[in-house]
C-alpha positions as CSV (number, residue, x, y, z in Angstrom):
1,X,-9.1,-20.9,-6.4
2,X,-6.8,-23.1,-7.8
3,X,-7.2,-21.1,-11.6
4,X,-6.8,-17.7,-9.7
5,X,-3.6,-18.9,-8.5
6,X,-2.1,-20.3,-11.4
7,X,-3.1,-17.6,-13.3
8,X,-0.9,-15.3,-11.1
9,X,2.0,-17.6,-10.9
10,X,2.0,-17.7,-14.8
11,X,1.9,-13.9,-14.8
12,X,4.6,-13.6,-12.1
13,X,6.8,-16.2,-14.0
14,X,6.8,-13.7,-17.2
15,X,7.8,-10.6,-14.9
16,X,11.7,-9.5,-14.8
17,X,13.0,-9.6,-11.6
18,X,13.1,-6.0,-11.5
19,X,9.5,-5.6,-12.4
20,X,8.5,-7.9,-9.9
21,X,10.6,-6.0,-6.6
22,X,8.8,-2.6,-7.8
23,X,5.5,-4.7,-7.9
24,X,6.1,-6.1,-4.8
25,X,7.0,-2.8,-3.2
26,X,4.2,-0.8,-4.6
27,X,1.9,-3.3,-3.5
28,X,3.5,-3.1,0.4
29,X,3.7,0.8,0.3
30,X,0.9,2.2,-1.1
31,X,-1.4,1.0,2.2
32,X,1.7,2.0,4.3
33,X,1.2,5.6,3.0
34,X,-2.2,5.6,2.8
35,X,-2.2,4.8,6.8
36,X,0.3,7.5,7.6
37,X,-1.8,10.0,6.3
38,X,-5.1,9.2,8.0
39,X,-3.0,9.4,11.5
40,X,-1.6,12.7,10.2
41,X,-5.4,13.9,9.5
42,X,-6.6,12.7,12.2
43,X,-3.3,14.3,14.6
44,X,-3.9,17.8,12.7
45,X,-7.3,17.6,13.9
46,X,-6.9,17.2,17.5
47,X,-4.2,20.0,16.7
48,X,-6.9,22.4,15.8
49,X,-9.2,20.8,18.5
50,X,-7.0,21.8,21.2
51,X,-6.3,25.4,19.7
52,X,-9.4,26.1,19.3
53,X,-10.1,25.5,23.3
């Protein structure tokens, strides 16, 4: 654990600054949009549910 960890600290210590913000925002919203479109998918669906009733 402790090797995995260092090995990332050593790898974030080499980044730029600005390299490391668009790392750290990639990381945070990539799941962010992945969520917002399942609910989408899954709202468009009970869209067509109820027009199809």
């Amino acid at each position: 654990m402790n090797a995995f960890l260092f090995a990332g600290m050593h790898i974030a210590n080499r980044l730029s600054f600005k390299k490391k913000f668009s790392l750290l925002a990639f990381v945070t919203l990539l799941p962010l949009i992945f969520g917002a479109a399942i609910i989408v998918m899954q709202q468009k669906e009970a869209v067509n549910l109820l027009n199809d009733e």
